[in-house]
C-alpha positions as CSV (number, residue, x, y, z in Angstrom):
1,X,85.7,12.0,25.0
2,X,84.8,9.5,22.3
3,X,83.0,6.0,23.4
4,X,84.0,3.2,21.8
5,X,82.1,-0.2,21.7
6,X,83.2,-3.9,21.2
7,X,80.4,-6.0,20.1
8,X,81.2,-9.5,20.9
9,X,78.6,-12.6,19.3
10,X,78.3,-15.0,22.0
11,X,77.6,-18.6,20.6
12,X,75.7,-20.5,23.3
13,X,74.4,-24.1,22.3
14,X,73.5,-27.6,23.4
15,X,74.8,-30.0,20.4
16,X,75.4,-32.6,22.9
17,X,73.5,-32.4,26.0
18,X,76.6,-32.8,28.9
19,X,74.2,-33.5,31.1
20,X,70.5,-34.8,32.2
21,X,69.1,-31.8,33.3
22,X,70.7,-30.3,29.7
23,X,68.6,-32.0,27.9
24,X,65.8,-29.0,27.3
25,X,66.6,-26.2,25.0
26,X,69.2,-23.8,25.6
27,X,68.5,-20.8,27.9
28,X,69.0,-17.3,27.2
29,X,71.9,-15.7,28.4
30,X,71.8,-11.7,29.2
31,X,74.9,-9.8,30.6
32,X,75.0,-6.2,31.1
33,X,78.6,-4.3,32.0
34,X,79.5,-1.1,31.4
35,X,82.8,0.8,31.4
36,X,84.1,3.9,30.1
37,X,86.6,4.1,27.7
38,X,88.4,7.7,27.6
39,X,90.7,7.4,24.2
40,X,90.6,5.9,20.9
41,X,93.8,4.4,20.8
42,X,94.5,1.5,19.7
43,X,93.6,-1.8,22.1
44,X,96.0,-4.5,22.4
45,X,95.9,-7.9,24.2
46,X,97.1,-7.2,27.1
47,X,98.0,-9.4,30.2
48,X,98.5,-8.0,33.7
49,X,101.3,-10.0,36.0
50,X,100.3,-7.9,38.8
51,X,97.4,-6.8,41.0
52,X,95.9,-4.1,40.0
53,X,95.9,-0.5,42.3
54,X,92.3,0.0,44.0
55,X,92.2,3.7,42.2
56,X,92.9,2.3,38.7
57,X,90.0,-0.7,39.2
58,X,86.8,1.4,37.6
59,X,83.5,0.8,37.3
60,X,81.7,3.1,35.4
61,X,83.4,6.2,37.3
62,X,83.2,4.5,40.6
63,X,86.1,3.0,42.2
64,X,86.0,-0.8,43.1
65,X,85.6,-1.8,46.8
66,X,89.0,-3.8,47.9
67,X,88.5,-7.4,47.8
68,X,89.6,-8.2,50.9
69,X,87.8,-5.9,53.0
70,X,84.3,-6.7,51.8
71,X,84.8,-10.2,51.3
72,X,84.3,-13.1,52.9
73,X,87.3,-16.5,53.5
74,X,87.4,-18.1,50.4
75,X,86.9,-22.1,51.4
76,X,88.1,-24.6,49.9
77,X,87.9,-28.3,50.9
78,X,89.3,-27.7,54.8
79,X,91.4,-24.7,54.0
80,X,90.3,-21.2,54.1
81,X,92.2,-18.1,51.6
82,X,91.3,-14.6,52.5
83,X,90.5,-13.0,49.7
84,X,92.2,-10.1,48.3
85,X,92.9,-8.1,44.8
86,X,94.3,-11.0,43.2
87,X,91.3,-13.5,43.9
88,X,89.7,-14.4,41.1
89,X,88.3,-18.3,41.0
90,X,85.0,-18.1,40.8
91,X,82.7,-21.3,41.9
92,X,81.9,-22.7,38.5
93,X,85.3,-23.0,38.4
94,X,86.1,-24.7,42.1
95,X,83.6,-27.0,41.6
96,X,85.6,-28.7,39.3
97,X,87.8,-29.5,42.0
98,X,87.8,-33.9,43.2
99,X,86.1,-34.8,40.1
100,X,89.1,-37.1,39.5
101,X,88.2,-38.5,35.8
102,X,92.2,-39.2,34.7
103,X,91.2,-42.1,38.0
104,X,88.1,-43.4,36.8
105,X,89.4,-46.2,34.8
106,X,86.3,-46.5,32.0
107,X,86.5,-42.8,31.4
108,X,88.2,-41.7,28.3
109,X,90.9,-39.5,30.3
110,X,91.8,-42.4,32.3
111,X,92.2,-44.8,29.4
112,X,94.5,-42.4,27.2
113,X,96.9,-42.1,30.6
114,X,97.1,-45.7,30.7
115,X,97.8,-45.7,27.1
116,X,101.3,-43.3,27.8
117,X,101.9,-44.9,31.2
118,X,102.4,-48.2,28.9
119,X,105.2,-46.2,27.4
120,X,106.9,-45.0,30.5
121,X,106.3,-48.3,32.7
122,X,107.6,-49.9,35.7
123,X,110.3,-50.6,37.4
124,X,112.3,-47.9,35.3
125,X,109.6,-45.1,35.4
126,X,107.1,-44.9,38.6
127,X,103.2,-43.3,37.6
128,X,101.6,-40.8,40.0
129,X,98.6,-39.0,40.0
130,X,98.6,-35.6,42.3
131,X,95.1,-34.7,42.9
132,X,95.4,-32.0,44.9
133,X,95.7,-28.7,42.7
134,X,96.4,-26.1,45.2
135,X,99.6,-24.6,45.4
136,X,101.7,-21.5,46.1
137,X,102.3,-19.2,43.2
138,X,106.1,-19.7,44.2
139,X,105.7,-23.5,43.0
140,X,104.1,-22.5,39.6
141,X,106.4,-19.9,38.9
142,X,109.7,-19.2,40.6
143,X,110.7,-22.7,41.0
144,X,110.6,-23.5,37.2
145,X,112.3,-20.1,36.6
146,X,109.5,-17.9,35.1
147,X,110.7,-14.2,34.5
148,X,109.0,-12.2,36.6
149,X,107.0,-10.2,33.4
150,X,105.9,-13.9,32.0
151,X,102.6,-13.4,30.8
152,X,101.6,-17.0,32.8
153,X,101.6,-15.5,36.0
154,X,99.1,-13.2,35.1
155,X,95.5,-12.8,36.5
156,X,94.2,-13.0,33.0
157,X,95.4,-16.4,32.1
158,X,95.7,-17.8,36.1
159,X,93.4,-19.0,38.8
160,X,94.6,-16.9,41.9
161,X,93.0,-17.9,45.4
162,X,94.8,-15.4,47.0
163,X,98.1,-13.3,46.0
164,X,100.2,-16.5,46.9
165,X,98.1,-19.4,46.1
166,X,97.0,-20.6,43.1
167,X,95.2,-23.4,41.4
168,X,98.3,-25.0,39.3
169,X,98.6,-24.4,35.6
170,X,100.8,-27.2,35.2
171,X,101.9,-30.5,35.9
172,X,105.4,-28.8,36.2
173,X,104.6,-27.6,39.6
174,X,105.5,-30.9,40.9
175,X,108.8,-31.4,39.2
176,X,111.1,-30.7,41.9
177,X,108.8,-32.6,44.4
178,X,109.3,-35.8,42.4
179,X,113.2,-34.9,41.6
180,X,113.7,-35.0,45.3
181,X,112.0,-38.2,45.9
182,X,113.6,-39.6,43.1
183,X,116.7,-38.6,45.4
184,X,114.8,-39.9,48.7
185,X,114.2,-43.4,46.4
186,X,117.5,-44.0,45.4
187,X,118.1,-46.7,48.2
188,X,114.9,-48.4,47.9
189,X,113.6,-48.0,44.4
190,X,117.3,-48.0,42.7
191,X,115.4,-49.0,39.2
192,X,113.7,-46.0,39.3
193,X,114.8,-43.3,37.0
194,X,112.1,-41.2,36.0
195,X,108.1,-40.6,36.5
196,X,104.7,-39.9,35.0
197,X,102.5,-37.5,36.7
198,X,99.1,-36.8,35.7
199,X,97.0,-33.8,37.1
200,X,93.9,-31.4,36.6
201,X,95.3,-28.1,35.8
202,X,93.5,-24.6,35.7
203,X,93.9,-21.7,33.2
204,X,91.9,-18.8,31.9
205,X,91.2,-19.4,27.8
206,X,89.2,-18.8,25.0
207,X,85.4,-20.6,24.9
208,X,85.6,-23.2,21.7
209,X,85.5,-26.9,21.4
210,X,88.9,-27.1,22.3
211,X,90.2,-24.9,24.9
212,X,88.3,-25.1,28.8
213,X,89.6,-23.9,31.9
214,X,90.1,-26.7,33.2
215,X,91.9,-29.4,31.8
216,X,94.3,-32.7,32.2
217,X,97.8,-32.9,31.8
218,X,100.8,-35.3,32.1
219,X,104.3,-34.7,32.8
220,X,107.3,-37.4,32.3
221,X,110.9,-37.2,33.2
222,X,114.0,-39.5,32.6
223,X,117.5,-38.3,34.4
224,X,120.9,-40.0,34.7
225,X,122.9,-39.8,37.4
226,X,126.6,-37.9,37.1
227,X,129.7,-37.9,39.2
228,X,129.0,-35.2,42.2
229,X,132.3,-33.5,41.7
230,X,133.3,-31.5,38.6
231,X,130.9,-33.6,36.3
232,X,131.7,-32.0,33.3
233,X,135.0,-33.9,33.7
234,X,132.9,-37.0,33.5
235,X,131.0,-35.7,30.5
236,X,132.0,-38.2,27.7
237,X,131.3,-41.2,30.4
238,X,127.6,-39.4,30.7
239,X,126.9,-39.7,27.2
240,X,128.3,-42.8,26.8
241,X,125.9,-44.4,29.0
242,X,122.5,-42.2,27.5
243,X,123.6,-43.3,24.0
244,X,123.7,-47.3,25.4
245,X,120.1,-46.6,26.8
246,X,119.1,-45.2,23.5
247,X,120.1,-47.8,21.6
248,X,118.3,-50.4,24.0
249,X,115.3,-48.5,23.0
250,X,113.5,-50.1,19.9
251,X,113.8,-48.3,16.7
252,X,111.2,-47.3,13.9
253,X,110.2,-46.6,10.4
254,X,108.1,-43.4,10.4
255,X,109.0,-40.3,8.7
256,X,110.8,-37.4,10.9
257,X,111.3,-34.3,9.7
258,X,113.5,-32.9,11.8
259,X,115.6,-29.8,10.3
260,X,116.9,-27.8,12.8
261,X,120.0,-28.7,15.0
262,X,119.9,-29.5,18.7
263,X,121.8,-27.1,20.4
264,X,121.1,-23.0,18.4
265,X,122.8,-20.2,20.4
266,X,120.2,-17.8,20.2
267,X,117.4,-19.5,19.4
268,X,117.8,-22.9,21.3
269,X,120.7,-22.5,23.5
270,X,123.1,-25.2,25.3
271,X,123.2,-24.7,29.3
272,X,126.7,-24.7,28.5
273,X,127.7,-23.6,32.5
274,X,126.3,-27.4,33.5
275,X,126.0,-29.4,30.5
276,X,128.5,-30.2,27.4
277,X,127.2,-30.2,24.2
278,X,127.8,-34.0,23.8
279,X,125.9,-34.5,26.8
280,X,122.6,-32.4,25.1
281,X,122.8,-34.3,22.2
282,X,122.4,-37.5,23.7
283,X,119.8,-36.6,25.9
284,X,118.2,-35.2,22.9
285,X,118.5,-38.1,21.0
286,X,117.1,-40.1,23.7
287,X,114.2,-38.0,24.3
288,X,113.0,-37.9,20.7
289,X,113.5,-41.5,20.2
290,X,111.1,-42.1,23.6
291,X,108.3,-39.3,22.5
292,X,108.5,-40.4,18.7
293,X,107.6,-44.3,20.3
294,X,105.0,-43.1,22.2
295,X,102.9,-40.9,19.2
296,X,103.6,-44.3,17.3
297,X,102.0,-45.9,20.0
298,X,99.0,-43.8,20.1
299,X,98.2,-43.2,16.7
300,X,98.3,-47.0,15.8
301,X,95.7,-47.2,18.6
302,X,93.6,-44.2,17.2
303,X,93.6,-45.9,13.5
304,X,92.5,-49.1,14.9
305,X,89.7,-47.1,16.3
306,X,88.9,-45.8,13.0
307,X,85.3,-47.0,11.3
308,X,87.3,-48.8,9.1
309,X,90.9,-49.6,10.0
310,X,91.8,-51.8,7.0
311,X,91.6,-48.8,5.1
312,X,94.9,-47.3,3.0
313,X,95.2,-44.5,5.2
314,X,98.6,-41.8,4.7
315,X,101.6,-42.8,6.4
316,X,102.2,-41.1,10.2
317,X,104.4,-38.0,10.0
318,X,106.4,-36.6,12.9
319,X,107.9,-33.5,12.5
320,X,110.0,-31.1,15.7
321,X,110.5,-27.8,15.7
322,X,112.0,-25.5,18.3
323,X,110.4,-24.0,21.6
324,X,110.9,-21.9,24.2
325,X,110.3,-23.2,28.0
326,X,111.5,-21.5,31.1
327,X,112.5,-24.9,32.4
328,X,113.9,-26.7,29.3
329,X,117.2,-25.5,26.9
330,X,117.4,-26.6,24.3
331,X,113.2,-26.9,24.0
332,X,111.4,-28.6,21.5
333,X,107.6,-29.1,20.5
334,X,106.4,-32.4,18.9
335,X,104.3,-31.9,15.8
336,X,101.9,-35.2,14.0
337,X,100.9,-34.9,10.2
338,X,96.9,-36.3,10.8
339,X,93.9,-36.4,8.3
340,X,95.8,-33.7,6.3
341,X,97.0,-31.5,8.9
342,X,99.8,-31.0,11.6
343,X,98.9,-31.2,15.2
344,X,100.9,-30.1,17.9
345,X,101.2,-32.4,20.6
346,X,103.5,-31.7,23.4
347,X,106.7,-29.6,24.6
348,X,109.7,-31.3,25.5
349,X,113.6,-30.8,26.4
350,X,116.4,-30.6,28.2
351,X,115.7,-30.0,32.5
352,X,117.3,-26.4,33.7
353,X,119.8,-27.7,35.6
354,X,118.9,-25.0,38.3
355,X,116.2,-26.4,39.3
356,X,117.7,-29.9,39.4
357,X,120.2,-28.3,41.6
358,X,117.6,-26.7,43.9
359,X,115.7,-29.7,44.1
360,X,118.7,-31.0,45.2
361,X,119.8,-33.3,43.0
362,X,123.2,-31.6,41.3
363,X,124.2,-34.9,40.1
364,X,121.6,-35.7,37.7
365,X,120.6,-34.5,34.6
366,X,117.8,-35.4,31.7
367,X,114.5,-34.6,30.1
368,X,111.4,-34.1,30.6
369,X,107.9,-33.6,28.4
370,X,104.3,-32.6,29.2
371,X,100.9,-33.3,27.1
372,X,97.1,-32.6,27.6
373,X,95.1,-35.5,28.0
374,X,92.7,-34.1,26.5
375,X,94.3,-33.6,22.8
376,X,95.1,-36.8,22.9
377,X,92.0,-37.9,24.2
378,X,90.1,-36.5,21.3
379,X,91.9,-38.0,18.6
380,X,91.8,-41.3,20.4
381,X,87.8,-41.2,20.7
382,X,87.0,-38.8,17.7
383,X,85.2,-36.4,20.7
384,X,84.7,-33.5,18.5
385,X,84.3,-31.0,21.8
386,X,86.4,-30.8,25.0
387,X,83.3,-30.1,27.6
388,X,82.1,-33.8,26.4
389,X,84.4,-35.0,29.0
390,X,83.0,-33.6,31.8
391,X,79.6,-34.9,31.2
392,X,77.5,-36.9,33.5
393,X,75.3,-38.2,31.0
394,X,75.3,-42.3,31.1
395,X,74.7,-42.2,27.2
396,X,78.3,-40.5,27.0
397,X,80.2,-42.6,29.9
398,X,78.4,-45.9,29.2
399,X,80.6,-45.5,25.2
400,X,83.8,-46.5,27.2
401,X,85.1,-49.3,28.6
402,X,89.1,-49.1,30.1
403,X,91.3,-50.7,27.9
404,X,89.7,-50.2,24.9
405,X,89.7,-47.3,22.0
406,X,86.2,-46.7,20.9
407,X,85.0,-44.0,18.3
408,X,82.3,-41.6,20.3
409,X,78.7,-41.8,18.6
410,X,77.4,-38.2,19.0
411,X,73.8,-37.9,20.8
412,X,71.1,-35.7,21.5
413,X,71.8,-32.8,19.1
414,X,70.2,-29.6,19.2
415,X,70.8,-26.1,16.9
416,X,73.1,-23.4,17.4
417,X,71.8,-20.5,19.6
418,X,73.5,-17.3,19.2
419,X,73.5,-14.6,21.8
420,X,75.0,-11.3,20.9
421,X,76.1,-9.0,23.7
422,X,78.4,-5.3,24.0
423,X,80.2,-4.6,26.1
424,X,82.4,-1.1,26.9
425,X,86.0,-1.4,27.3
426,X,87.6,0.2,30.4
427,X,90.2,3.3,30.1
428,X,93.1,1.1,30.5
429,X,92.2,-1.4,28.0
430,X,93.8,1.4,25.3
431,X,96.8,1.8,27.5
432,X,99.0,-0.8,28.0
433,X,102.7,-0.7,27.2
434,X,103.8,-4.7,28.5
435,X,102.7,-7.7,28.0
436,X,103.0,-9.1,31.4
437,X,103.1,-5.6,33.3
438,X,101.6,-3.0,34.3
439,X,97.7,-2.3,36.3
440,X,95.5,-2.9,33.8
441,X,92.0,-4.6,35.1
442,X,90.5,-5.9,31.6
443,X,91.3,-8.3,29.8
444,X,89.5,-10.7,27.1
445,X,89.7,-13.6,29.3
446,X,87.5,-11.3,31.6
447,X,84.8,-11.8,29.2
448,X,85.5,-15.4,29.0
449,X,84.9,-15.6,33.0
450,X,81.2,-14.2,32.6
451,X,79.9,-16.1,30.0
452,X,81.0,-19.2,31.8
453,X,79.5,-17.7,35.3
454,X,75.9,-17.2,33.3
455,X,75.7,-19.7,30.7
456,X,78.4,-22.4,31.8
457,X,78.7,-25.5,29.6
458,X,76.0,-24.4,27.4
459,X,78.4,-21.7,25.9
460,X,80.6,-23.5,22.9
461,X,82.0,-20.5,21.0
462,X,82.7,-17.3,21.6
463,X,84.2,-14.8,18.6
464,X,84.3,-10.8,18.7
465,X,83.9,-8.4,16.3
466,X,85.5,-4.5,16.9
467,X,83.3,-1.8,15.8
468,X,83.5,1.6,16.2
469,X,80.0,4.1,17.2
């Protein structure tokens, strides 16, 4: 048997203290795992979708106690999960849970959701906030038609309380909530034909100034409504009315770049059992036209926030290309050419009609996009790291004022510290054979977890370096 280690450099610093009691030097951080590793295959990223067997979880050349039976109720707020193999929010994590900043109207979070609510206003489009992030796996998954092997359901990219309840990982897991109350609405809110929703979400990622576990998004939907019986009939009538609504929309003057067709039927198929392809196009049109308004919108904000907006600055670039969703087809992904690169900024496309028709609402059809606040956020405020905006600190909150776009003035800065640590990978780690399948325990994001648990906002970067002893 051959032992094989991964040395992984552990960047821990305080550049901008994120809180009061950050403010003295950073401390040092000291973990200590070890796990056999029986071949020297190769190890690829791997991403379990399912809980791993007791016999398989190893510890050295012990096997792991089950969760559940040594464990105390998980509580959280006045709800109690029992534990079990899937459990794996730890309280760094939780704690985030009711901090609320996308409600605090002075924060930066809360001003950029203003900023796309303006877009997507009243009476056509209600905004909602859901600030609860608990919900069953089923929600985050099934619902929105994730194959069962999708890496997203996995323990190493999601925040399980319990096998059947997790802490969301999208916005999306509200969709078919809101398309049933837009159903529910239709007497008394007749006007309303779409919604903003803006959320905390919870995922397991890389350490670096722009990925953290968790985060803020906001999803957006527009339907129309369609005759209940045989609508494909009615299809012409359908896009006749989404091409009058695009056209009431106003139009614009920046560059597109735009080269691939709407409907592909391999790569970006037409839902052609519910939906024409005339019908697609017009939808399509009419959600590009919306998205390309809003990234207008906020990047003429952001360049007014620049230190000097009179400035000949290069003219905004928008550029789509085509994506996969499990809830959209066709799916597309929004792109902005900005200070000489291109930024992705959200996912957008066409609703499955399943889940419209599960929701209940057959007889509607239309888009629907989501965004991270944060993303945005950062361009808006020139915040050059994503844990800034959980920060405490008054000399970081007192910067913003709701309503207004102001450049961030860094504070407090301190040196890099770097922390290098090993670590031995498990037996499994060398033998996967699915992305999404399978009992393997490790996983990078693993590593992620316990740096956060010991150093927790004082970690900034984390890279690894393979080496063979």
């Amino acid at each position: 048997m051959q032992l094989l280690a991964t040395g992984r450099a552990l960047r821990v610093s305080c550049r901008w203290s994120l809180a009061a009691s950050n403010l003295a030097a950073p401390r040092p951080v000291y973990i200590n795992r070890l796990l056999t590793y029986q071949s020297k295959a190769l190890r690829p990223r791997f991403n379990s979708s399912t809980a791993a067997p007791k016999d398989k979880e190893t510890l050295g050349t012990k096997t792991a106690p089950s969760i559940a039976s040594s464990s105390p109720a998980l509580t959280v707020g006045n709800k109690s999960y029992q534990p079990d193999e899937w459990t794996n929010a730890p309280s760094h994590i939780l704690a985030h849970l009711g901090r609320g900043l996308y409600l605090d109207e002075n924060h930066p979070l809360s001003i950029t959701r203003k900023l796309v609510e303006s877009q997507f206003s009243g009476p056509g489009f209600g905004n909602y906030a859901e600030p609860d992030p608990i919900v069953p796996a089923a929600r985050n998954f099934d619902d929105l038609g994730f194959p069962a092997d999708h890496p997203g359901r996995s323990r190493t990219d999601t925040y399980y309380l319990d096998k059947q309840t997790v802490l969301r990982t999208h916005t999306s897991a509200h969709q078919r909530a809101y398309f049933q109350q837009m159903n529910r609405n239709e007497a008394t809110k007749p006007e309303e034909k779409g919604y903003t929703i803006v959320a905390d979400v919870y995922r397991r990622d890389a350490i670096d100034r722009s990925h953290y576990p968790v985060f803020h998004q906001m999803e957006c939907a527009r339907l129309w409504k369609r005759p209940e019986n045989e609508p494909l009939k009615s299809s012409q009538q359908t896009a006749a009315q989404i091409w009058k609504d695009l056209e009431a929309l106003p139009r614009h003057d920046v560059v597109v770049e735009d080269p691939n067709p709407t409907i592909h039927p391999t790569r970006n198929p037409l839902q052609d059992k519910y939906h024409t392809a005339e019908e697609a196009e017009a939808i399509t049109a009419h959600l590009k036209r919306s998205l390309e308004l809003l990234v207008i919108r906020i990047f003429s904000a952001a360049r007014e926030a620049t230190e000097n907006p009179d400035a000949a600055q290069e003219p905004l670039k928008i550029r789509w290309i085509e994506a996969y969703f499990p809830f959209t087809s066709p799916s597309f992904e929004l792109e902005v050419f900005w200070q000489g690169e291109w930024l992705e900024l959200l996912g957008c496309g066409v609703v499955k009609q399943e889940l419209l028709n599960s929701s209940g609402v057959p007889h509607r059809i239309g888009w629907a996009f989501g965004l991270g606040l944060e993303r945005i956020a950062m361009l808006l405020f020139n915040i050059p790291d994503i844990r800034l905006f959980w920060s405490k600190d008054p000399r970081f909150l007192s910067q913003f004022q709701a309503g207004k776009i102001t450049r961030f003035m860094p504070f407090s800065k301190h040196p890099a510290c770097y922390k290098d640590v090993a670590f031995w990978l498990p037996p499994s780690a060398a033998g996967s054979v699915s992305a999404a399948g399978g009992s393997v325990p490790f996983h990078e994001n693993d590593i992620m977890e316990i740096v956060r648990g010991a150093a927790g906002d004082l970690a900034e970067d984390e890279f690894g370096k393979d080496f063979d002893e």
